[in-house]
C-alpha positions as semicolon CSV with decimal commas, in nm:
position;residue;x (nm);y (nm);z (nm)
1;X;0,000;0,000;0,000
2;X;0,271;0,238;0,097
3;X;0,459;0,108;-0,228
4;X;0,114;0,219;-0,415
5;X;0,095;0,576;-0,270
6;X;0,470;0,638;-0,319
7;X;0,404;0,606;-0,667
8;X;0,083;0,789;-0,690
9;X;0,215;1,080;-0,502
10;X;0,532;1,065;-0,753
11;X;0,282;1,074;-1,043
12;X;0,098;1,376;-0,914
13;X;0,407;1,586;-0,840
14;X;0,572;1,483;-1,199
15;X;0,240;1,581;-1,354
16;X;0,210;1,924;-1,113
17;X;0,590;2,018;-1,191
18;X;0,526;1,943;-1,592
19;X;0,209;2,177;-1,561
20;X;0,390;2,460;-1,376
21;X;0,723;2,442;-1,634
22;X;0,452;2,451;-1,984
23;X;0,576;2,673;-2,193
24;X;0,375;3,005;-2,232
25;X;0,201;3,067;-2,617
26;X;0,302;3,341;-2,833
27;X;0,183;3,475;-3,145
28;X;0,387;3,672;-3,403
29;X;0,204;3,833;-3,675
30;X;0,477;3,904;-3,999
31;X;0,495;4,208;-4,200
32;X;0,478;3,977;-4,528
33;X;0,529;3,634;-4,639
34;X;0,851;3,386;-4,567
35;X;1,126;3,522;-4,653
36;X;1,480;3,568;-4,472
37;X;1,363;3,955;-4,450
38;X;1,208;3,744;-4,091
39;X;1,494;3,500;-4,055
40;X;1,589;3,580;-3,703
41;X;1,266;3,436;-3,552
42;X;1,276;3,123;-3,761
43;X;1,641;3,055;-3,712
44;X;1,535;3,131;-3,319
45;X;1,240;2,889;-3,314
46;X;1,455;2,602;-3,512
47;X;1,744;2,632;-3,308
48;X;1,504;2,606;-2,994
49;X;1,591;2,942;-2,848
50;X;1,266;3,043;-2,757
51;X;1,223;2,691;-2,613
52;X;1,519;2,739;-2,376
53;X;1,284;3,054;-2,261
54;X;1,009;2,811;-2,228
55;X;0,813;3,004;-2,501
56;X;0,600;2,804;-2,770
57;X;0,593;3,040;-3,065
58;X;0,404;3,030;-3,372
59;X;0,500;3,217;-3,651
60;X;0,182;3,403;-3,861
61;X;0,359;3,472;-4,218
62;X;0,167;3,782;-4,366
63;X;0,083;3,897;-4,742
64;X;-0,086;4,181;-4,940
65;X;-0,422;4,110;-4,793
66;X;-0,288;4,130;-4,431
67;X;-0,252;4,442;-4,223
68;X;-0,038;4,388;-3,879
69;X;-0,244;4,653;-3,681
70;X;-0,569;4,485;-3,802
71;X;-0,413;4,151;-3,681
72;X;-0,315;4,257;-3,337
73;X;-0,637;4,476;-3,296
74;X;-0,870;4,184;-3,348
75;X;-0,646;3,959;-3,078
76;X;-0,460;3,813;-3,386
77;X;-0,109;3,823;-3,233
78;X;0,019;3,950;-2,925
79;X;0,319;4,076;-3,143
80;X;0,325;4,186;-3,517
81;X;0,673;4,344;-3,735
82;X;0,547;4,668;-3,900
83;X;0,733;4,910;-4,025
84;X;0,707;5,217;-3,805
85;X;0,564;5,484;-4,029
86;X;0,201;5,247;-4,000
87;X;0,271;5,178;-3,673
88;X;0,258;5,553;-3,585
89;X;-0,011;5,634;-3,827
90;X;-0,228;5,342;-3,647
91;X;-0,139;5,490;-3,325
92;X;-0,236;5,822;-3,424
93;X;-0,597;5,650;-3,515
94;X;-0,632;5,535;-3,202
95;X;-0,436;5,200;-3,201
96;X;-0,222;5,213;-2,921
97;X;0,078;5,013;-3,032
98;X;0,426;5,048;-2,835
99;X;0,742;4,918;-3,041
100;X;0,980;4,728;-2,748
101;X;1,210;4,589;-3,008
102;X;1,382;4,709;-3,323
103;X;1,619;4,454;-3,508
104;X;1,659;4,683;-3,822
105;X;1,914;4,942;-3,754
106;X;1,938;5,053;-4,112
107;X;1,649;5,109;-4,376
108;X;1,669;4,918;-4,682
109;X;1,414;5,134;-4,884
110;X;1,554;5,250;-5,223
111;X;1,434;5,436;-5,530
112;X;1,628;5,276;-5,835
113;X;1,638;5,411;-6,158
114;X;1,715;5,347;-6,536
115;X;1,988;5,553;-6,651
116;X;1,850;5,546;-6,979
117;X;1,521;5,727;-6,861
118;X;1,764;6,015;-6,802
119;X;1,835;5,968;-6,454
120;X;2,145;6,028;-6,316
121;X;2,100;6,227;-5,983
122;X;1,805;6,378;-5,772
123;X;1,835;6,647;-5,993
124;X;1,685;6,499;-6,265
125;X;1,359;6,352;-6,135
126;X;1,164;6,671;-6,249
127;X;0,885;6,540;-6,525
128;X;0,946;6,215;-6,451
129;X;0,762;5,923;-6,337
130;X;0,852;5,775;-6,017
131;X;0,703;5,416;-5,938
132;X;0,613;5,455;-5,524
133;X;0,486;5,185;-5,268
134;X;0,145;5,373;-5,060
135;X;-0,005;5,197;-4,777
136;X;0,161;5,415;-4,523
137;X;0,538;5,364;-4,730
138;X;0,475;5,635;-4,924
139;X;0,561;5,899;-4,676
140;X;0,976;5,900;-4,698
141;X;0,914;5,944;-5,068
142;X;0,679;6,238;-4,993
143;X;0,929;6,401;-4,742
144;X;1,232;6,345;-4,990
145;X;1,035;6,519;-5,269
146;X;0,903;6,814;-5,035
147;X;1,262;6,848;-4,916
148;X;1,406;6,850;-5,273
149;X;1,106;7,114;-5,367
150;X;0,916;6,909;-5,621
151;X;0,586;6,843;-5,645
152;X;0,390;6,533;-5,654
153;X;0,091;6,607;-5,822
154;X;0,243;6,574;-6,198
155;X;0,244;6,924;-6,234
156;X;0,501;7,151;-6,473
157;X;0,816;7,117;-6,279
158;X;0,756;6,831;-6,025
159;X;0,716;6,478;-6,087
160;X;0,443;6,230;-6,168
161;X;0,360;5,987;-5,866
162;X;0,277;5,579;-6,026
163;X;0,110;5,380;-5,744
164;X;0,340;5,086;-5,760
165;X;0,226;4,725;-5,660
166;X;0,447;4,442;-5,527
167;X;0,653;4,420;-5,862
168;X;0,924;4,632;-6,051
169;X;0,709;4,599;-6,355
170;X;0,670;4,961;-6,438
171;X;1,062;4,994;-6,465
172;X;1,082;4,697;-6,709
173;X;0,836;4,801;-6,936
174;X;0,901;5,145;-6,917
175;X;0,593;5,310;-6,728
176;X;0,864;5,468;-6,470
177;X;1,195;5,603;-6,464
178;X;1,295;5,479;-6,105
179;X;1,077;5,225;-5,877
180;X;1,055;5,162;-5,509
181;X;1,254;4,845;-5,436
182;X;1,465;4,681;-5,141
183;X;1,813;4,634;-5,102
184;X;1,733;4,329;-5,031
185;X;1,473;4,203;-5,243
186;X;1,316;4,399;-5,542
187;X;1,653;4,520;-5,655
188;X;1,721;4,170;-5,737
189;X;1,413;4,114;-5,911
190;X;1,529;4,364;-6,173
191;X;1,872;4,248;-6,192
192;X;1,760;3,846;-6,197
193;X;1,532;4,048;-6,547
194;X;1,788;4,106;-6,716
195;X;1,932;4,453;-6,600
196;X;2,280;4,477;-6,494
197;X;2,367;4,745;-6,214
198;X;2,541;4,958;-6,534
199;X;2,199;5,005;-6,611
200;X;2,067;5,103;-6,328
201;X;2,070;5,441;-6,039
202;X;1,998;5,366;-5,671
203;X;1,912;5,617;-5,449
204;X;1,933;5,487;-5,094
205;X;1,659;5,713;-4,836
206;X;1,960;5,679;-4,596
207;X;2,178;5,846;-4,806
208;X;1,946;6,110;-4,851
209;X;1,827;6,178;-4,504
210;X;1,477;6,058;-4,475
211;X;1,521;5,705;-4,377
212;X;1,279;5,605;-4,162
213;X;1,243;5,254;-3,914
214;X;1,136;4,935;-4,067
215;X;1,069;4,620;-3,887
216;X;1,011;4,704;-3,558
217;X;0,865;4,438;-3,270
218;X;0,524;4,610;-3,175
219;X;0,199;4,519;-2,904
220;X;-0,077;4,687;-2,766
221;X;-0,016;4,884;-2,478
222;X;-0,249;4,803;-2,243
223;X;-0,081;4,424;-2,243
224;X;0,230;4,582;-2,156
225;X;0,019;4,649;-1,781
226;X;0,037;4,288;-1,702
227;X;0,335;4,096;-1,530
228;X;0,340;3,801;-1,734
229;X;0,313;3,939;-2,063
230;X;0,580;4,213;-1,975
231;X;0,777;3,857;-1,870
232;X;0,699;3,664;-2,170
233;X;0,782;3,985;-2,401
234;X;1,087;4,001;-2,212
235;X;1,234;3,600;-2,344
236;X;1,044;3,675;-2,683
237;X;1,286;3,935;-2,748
238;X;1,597;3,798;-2,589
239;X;1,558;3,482;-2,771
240;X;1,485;3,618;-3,094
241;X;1,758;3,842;-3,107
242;X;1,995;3,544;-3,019
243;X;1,801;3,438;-3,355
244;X;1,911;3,773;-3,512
245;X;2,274;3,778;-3,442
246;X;2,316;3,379;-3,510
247;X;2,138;3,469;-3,863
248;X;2,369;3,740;-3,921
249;X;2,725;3,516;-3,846
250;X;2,540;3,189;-4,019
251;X;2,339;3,379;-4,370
252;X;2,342;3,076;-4,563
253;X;2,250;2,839;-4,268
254;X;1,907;3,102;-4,176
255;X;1,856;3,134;-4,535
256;X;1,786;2,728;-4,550
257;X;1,604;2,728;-4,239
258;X;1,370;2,984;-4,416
259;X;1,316;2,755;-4,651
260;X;1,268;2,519;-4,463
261;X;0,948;2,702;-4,325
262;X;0,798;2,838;-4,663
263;X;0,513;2,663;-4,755
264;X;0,402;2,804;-5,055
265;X;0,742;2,667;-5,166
266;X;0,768;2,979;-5,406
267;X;1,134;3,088;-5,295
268;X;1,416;2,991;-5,422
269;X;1,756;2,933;-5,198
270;X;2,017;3,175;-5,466
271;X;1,767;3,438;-5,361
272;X;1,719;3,359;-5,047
273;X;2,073;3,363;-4,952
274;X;2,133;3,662;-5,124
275;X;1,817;3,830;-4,923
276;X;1,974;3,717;-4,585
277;X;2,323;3,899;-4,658
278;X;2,150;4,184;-4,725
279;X;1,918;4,217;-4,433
280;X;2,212;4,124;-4,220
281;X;2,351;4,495;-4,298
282;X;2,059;4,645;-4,168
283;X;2,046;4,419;-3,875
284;X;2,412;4,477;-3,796
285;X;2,477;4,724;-3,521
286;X;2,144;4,639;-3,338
287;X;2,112;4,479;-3,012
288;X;1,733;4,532;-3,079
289;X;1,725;4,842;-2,807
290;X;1,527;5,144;-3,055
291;X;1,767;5,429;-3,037
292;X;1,560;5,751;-2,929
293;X;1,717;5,949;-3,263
294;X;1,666;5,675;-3,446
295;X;1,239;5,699;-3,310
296;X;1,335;6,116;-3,382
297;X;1,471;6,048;-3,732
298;X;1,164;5,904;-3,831
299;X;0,906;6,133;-3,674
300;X;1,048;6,391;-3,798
301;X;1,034;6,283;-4,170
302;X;0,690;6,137;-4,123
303;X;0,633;6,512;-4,010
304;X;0,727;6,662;-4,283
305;X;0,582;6,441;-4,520
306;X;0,421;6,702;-4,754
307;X;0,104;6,855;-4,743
308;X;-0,083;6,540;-4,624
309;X;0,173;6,373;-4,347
310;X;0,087;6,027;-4,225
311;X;0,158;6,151;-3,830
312;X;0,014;6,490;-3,728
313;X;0,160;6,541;-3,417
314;X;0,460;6,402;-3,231
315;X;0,376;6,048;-3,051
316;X;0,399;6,020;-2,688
317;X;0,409;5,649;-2,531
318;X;0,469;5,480;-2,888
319;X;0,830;5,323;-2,753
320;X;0,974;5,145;-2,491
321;X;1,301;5,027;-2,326
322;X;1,188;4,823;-2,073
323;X;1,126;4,537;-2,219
324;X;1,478;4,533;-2,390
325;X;1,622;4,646;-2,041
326;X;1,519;4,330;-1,871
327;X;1,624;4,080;-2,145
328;X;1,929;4,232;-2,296
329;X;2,135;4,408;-1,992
């Protein structure tokens, strides 16, 4: 009998001990689909870094049809990546998003050009077309063009705006001069069309002083009030910048691990690897603690983003270190 209890009273406290170490759920919404753009949280979940925090995460790959705020608002994720131009403009709606992470140090947004459009520097964008991303990525473009003094209505003097969707097409078949790409990604596309960099003009926003944050770790404020998310935020982000950094020394391991997770099996692993040395220049320098002039940088050019600017005023509350405190220091 004692023999029998023994082992009950073993089974209880085996099953009480499993119940009090289960790992704790969270959600991350992506900014778009699979690609190594997002590598640090799948090399982070395959190498079981987010298990060592006892965190089960699932990774939400996103698309053209999928807003992060909209996610996150409807109790979609408890974290999405945005880029922080719509992360401020949803805040300014009344979305109260707080960024606690930001793993991009450096933008990757470009504006490349054909040289044989007649493109050559800034200068010569007057009575052009310009292909331009909207959703809330227009707004560096705006402020670049307001800073340079050119208009964006088409009007004598300034330059035509072409609502560009998630292609280069306009630059290939000549319906724009210059195009909205990536360092990373739609720069390639027109190269891998037959376009050879001699062809070709980039003007990085970095270069030209209206760069703003991309990729930013973001959740709703009021979640930040409670203990155990702050706690569980806390491992999310120290385990996937461990992701991040192992990524960045390892680009064509993460760029196979990507892969590995694509399930629309529509990537390929030349441009996938190429993707994942490119995003580890942006990621390079970041410990994922948002620098306040970085924040600054951006407000300010969403600011002065012409005569409609995404932000109207400047935030208050949309960043914090705390969370990056605790799992980083």
């Amino acid at each position: 009998m004692n023999r029998l209890l023994t082992t009950a009273l073993a089974g209880a406290l085996a099953l009480g001990t499993s119940v009090a170490h289960a790992a704790d759920d969270v959600s991350l919404q992506l900014k778009w689909v699979t690609q190594a753009q997002f590598a640090g949280y799948y090399v982070a979940l395959d190498k079981g870094f987010y298990g060592e925090e006892d965190l089960n995460v699932t990774i939400k790959p996103g698309g053209p049809d999928i807003a992060p705020a909209q996610v996150i608002a409807g109790g979609g994720a408890d974290v999405v990546l945005d880029w922080m131009p719509s992360a401020l403009a949803s805040r300014e709606k009344g979305l109260d998003l707080v960024n606690i992470a930001q793993p991009f140090k450096t933008s990757g947004m470009m504006l490349t050009c054909r040289k044989d459009a007649g493109v050559s520097s800034p200068a010569d964008f007057a009575g052009k077309t310009l292909g331009v991303w909207f959703f809330g990525n227009e707004y560096p473009f705006l402020s670049w063009m307001s800073k340079l003094g050119l208009a964006t209505d088409g009007s004598d003097g300034g330059v035509t705006v072409l609502k560009q969707g998630f292609n280069v097409d306009p630059i290939l078949q000549g319906q724009a001069a210059c195009v909205s790409t990536m360092t990373y990604n739609e720069y390639w596309q027109i190269i891998d069309a037959g376009l050879t960099p001699d062809d070709l003009v980039v003007f990085k926003y970095e270069d030209q002083g209206v760069a703003t944050l991309e990729d930013g770790m973001y959740v709703l404020g009021e979640n930040l009030k409670d203990a155990a998310f702050k706690d569980k935020m806390v491992r999310f982000v120290r385990a996937s910048m461990k992701g991040w950094k192992y990524a960045e020394a390892n680009p064509d391991e993460a760029a196979g691990i990507v892969l590995d997770n694509d399930a629309s099996g529509a990537q390929t692993e030349m441009h996938q690897q190429r993707m994942m040395r490119e995003i580890a220049k942006l990621t390079a320098g970041s410990n994922g603690t948002l620098d306040p002039a970085d924040f600054q940088r951006t407000v300010d050019s969403l600011l002065g983003g012409g005569s409609d600017p995404v932000i109207t005023k400047q935030p208050v509350g949309a960043w914090t270190h705390e969370i990056t405190d605790a799992a980083l220091n």
